[in-house]
C-alpha positions as CSV (number, residue, x, y, z in Angstrom):
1,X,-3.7,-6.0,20.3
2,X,-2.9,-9.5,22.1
3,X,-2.8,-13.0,20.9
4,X,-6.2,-13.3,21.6
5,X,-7.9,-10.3,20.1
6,X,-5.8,-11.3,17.0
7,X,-7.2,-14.5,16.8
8,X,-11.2,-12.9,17.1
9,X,-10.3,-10.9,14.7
10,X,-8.8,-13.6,12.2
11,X,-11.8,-15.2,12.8
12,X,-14.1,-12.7,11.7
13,X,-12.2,-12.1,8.3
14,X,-12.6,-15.8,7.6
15,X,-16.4,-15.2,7.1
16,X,-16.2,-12.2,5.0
17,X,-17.5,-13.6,1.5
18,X,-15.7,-13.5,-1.9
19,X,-15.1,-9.9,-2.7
20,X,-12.3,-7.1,-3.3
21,X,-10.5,-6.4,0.0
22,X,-7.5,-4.2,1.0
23,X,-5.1,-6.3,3.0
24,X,-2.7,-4.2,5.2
25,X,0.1,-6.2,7.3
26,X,0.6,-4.4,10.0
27,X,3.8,-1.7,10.7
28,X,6.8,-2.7,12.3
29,X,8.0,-0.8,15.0
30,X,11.2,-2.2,15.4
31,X,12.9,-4.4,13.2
32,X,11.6,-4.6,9.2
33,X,10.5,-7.2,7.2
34,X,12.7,-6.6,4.3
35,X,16.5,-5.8,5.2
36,X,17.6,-6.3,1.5
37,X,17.3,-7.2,-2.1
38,X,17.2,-10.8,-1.6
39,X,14.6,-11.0,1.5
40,X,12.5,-8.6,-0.8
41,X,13.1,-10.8,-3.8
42,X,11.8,-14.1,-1.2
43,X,8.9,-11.8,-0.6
44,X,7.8,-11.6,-4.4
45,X,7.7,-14.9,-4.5
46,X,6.0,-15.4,-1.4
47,X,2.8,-13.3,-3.0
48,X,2.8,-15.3,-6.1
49,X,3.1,-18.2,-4.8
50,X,0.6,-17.7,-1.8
51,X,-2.1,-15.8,-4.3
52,X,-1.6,-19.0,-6.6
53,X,-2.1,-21.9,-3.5
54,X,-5.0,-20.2,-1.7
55,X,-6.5,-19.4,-5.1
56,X,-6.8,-14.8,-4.6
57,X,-6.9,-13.2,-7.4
58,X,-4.1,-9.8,-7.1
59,X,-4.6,-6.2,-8.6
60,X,-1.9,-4.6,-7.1
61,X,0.1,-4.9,-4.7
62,X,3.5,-3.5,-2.8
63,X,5.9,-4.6,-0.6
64,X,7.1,-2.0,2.1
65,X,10.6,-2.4,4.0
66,X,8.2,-2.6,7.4
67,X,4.4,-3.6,6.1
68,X,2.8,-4.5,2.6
69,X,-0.1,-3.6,0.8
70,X,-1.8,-6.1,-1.0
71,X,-5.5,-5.4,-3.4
72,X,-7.1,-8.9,-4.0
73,X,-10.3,-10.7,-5.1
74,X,-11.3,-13.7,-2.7
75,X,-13.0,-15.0,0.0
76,X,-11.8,-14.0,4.1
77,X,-10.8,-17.9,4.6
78,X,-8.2,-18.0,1.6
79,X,-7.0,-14.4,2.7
80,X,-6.3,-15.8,6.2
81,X,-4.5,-18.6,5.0
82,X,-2.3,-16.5,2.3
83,X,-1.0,-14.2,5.3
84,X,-0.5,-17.3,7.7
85,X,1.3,-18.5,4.7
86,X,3.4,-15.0,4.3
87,X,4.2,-14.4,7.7
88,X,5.9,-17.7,8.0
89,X,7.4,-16.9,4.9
90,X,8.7,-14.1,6.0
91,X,10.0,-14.9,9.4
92,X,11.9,-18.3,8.0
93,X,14.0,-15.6,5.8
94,X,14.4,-13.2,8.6
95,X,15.3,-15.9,11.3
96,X,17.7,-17.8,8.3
97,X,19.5,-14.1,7.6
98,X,20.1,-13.1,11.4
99,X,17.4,-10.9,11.9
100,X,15.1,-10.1,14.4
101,X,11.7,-12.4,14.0
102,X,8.3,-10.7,13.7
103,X,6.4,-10.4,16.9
104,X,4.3,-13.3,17.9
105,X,1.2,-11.3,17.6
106,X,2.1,-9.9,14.3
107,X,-0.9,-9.2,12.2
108,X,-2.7,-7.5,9.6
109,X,-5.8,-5.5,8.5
110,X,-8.7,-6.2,6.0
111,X,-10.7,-3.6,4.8
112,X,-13.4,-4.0,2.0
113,X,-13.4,-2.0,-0.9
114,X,-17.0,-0.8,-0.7
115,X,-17.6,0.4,-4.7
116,X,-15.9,1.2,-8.3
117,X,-14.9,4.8,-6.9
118,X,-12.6,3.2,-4.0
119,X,-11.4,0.1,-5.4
120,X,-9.6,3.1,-8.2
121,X,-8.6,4.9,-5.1
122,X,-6.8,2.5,-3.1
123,X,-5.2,1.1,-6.1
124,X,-4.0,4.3,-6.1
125,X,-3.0,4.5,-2.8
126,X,-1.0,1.7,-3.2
127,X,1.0,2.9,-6.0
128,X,1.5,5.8,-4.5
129,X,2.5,4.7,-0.9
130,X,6.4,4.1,-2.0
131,X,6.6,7.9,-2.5
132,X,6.5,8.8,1.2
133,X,9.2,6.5,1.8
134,X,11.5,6.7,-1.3
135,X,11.1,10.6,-3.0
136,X,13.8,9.4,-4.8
137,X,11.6,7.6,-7.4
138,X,8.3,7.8,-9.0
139,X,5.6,5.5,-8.7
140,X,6.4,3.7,-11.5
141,X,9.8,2.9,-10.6
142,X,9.4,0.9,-7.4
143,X,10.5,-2.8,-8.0
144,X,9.2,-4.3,-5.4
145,X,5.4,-5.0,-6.2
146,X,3.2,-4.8,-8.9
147,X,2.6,-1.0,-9.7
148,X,5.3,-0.7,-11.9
149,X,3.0,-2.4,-14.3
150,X,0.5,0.4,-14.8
151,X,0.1,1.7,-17.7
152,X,3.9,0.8,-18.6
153,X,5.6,-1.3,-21.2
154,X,8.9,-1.6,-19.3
155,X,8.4,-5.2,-18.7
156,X,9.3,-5.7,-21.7
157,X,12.7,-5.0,-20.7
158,X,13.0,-7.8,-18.5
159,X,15.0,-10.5,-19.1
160,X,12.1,-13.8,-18.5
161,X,12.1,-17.4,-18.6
162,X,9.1,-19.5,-18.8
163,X,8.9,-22.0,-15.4
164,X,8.5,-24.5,-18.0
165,X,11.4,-24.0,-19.5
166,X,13.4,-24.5,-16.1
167,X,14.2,-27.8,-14.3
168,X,12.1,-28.7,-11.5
169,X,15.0,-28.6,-8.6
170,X,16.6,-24.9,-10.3
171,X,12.7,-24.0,-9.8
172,X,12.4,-25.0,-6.1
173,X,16.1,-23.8,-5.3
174,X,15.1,-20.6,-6.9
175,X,11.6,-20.3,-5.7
176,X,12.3,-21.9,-2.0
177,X,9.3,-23.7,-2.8
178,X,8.3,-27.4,-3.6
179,X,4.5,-26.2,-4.9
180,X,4.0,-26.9,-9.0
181,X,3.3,-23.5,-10.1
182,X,1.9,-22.4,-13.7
183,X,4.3,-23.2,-16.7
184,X,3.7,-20.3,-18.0
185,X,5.1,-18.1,-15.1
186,X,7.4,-15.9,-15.8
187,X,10.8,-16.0,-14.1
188,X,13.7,-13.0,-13.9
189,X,16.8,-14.7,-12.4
190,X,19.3,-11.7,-12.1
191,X,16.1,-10.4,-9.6
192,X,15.5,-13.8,-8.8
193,X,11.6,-14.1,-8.9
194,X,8.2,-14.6,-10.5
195,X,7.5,-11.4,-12.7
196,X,4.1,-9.9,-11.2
197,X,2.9,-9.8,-15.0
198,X,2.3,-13.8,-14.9
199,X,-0.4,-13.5,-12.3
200,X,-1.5,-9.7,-11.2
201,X,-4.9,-8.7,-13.0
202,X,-3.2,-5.6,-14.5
203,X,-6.0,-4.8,-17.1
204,X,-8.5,-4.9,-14.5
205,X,-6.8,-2.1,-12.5
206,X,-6.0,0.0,-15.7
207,X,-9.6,-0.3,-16.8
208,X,-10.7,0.7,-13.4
209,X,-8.1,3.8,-13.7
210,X,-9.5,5.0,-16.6
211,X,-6.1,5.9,-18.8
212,X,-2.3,6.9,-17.9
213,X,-3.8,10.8,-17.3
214,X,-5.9,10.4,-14.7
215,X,-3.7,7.6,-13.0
216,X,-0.7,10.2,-12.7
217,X,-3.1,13.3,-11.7
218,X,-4.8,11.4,-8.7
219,X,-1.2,9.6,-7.9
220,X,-0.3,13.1,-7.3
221,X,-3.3,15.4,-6.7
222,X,-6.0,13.3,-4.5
223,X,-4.6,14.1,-1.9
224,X,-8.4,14.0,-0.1
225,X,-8.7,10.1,-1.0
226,X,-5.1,9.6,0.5
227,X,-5.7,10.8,3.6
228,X,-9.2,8.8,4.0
229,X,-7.7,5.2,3.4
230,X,-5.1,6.3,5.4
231,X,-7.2,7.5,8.2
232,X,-9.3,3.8,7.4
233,X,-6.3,1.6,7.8
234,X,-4.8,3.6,10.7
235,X,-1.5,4.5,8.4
236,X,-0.1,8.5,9.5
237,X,-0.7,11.1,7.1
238,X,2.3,13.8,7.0
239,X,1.6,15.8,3.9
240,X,4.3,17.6,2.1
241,X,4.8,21.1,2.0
242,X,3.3,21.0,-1.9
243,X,0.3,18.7,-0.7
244,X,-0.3,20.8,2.3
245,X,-0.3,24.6,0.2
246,X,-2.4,22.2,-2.4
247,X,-5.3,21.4,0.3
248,X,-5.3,25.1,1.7
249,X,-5.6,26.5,-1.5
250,X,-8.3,24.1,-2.4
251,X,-9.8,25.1,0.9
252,X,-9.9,28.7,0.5
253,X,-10.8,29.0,-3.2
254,X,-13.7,26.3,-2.8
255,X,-14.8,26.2,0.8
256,X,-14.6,29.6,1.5
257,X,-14.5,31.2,-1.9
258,X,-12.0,33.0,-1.7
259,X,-8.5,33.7,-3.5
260,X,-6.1,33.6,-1.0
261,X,-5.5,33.5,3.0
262,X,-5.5,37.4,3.4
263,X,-9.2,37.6,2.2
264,X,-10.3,35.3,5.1
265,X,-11.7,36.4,8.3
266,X,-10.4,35.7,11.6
267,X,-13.3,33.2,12.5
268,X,-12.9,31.8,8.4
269,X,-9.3,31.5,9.4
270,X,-10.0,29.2,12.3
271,X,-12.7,27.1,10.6
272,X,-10.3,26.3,7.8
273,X,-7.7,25.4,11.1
274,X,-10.0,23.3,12.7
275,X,-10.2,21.4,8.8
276,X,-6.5,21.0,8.9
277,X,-6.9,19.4,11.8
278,X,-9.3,16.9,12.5
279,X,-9.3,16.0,8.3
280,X,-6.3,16.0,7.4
281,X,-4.2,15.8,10.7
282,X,-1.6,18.2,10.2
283,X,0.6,19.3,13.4
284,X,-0.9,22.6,15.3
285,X,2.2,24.1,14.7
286,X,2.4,23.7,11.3
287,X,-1.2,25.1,11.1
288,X,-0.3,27.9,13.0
289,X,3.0,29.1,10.5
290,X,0.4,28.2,7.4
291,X,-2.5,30.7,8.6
292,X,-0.4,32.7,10.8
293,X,-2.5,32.1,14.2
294,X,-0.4,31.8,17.4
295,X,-0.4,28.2,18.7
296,X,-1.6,28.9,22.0
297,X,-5.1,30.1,19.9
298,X,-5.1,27.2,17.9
299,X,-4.4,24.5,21.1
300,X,-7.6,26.6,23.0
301,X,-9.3,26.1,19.9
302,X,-8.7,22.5,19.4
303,X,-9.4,21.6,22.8
């Protein structure tokens, strides 16, 4: 998309109304917006900052080494102006450490969270979108972002000053930042930034989840709600070998009722192929070792 299509589009977000929307900044291909702690740090504050200045209110939200996905409450003009604000942000840091700058065209998706039943999802979503990238930790581990705060009492843990207990120039040093923000901010300095607990409406996305049970069963076992705000937002879905022998078992017990892949027929067998597919996007040849079909069938069959 080029300077120009980017600027229609902007200009179309700025008259979407007050509502909750899904803000996706867009993937780097080369370079990343975070290259370490501190740059990630900046970007904390960047959020609550921006969501303080432009006036969005923040359910969730997470910062990716390459793109960020941020759940908020406002109006298409303030959101706008918060990612105009971030992607300065960002580039100031990456420019100031020796890094490559953000394309001039960089950008960002909005989507609108149509109902109840999706705002829960991509909340979820967004929680669980560190796990593709770092298996090395659960959902609730992540530092960078908000998600850590889910139905968890480890901020209690952190070490926190009140910004009204700092001086005005440690704040600004700290914070890169001459903007006045709320005394009752919460500040971390061996992290060096605002605590997501002063400003992110974390009751509101635990009393959209429902309780702890349901919020680690769909981190782990919606898999079908995954893949469709992925396929929304444009993000590639490459499912584990669990999720993947999840959604054909699903597939066969409940589309096709049957209890396992033996019992289907040969034209069942390609139905439940074609599924894979176009649904869920999973490589022919993967396809082909799961149901045990040749991939020169499958490719005739997907033409």
């Amino acid at each position: 998309m080029n300077q120009h299509q980017r600027t229609d589009l902007f200009n179309e977000y700025r008259t979407w109304p007050k509502w909750y929307y899904h803000i996706v900044f867009d993937s780097l291909e080369k370079g990343q917006l975070f290259n370490k702690d501190d740059e990630y740090a900046d970007g904390m504050n960047g959020i609550a900052i921006g969501q303080y200045v432009f006036g969005l209110s923040i359910l969730v939200f997470t910062l990716m080494v390459n793109h960020c996905h941020i759940l908020v409450y406002g109006a298409g003009e303030d959101i706008v102006k918060f990612f105009i604000f971030m992607r300065r942000r960002i580039n100031r840091r990456l420019k100031a450490d020796g890094c490559p700058p953000l394309p001039e065209n960089y950008g960002f998706k909005l989507i609108k969270v149509e109902d109840e039943r999706q705002l829960a999802d991509t909340i979820v979503y967004i929680a669980r979108n560190p796990l593709k990238a770092r298996p090395d930790i659960m959902a609730g581990g992540y530092l960078w972002g908000s998600a850590n705060l889910i139905f968890s009492e480890t901020n209690k843990l952190y070490e926190k000053v009140s910004l009204k207990n700092m001086s005005y120039r440690s704040t600004v040093k700290a914070l890169r930042t001459n903007v006045k923000l709320p005394d009752e901010y919460l500040f971390n300095s061996s992290m060096g930034f605002i605590l997501p607990e002063s400003y992110v409406l974390n009751n509101k996305v635990k009393k959209v989840l429902g309780n702890s049970w349901r919020f680690g069963s769909a981190l782990i076992r919606n898999i079908d709600a995954y893949v469709k705000i992925a396929g929304s937002i444009g993000d590639m879905v490459i499912l584990s070998e669990g999720e993947l022998n999840e959604v054909i078992y699903h597939l066969i017990t409940e589309k096709f009722n049957a209890s396992s892949l033996k019992d289907l027929s040969i034209d069942d067998k390609c139905r439940l192929a074609i599924t894979l597919k176009r649904k869920y996007r999973v490589d022919t040849k993967r396809i082909a070792r799961k149901l045990q079909i040749t991939p020169d069938v499958l490719t005739r069959l997907f033409e």
